[in-house]
C-alpha positions as CSV (number, residue, x, y, z in Angstrom):
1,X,114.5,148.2,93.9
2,X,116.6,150.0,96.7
3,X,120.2,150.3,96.6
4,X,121.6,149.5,99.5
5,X,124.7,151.0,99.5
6,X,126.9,149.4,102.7
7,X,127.4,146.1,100.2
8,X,128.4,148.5,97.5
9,X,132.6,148.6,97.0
10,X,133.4,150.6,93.9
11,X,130.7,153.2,91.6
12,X,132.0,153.4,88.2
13,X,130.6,155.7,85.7
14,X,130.9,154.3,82.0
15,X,133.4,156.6,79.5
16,X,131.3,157.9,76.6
17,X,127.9,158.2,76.0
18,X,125.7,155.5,75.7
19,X,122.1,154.5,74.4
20,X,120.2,154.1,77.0
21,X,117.8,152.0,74.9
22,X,120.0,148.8,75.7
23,X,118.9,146.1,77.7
24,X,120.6,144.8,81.3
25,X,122.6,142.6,78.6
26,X,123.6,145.8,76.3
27,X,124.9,147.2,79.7
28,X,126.1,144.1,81.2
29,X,128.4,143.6,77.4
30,X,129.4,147.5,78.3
31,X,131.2,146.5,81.3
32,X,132.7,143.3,80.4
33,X,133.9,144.1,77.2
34,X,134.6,147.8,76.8
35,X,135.1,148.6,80.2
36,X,137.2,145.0,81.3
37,X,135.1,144.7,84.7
38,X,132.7,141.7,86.1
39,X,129.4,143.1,86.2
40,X,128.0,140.7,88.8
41,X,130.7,142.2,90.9
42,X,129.3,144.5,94.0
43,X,129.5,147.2,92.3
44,X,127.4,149.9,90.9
45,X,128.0,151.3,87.0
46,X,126.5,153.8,85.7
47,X,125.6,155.2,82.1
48,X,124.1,158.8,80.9
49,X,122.9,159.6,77.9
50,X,124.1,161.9,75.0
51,X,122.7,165.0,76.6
52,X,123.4,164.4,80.0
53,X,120.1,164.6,81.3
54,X,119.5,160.5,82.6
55,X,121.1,157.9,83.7
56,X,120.8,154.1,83.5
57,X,122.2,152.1,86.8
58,X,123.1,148.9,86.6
59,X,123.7,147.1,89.8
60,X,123.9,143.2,90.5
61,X,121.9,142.2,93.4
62,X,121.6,138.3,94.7
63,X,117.8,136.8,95.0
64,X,117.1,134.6,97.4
């Protein structure tokens, strides 16, 4: 999927490190209940792992 990045408001980048092993709901429970934000909001969050070498971007994006 593309990002288009015109409908995107805020890019957050999530505190700590985080296993990148965990589903869209893992990351979807990061942002609602560590990070107090709506993750269907249109916004992009992003998560890297221990080492700092990937990332995991979680964006929500409306099907029609």
């Amino acid at each position: 999927m593309i990002l288009v990045l015109s409908k995107i408001e805020n890019i957050y980048l999530a505190p700590g490190v985080t296993d990148l092993r965990k589903s869209i709901d893992g990351c979807s429970n990061i942002v609602l209940y560590q990070m107090f934000l709506d993750p269907i909001s249109p916004s992009i969050f992003i998560f890297c792992n221990r080492t700092k070498t990937t990332i995991k971007v979680l964006e929500w994006c409306d099907v029609l």
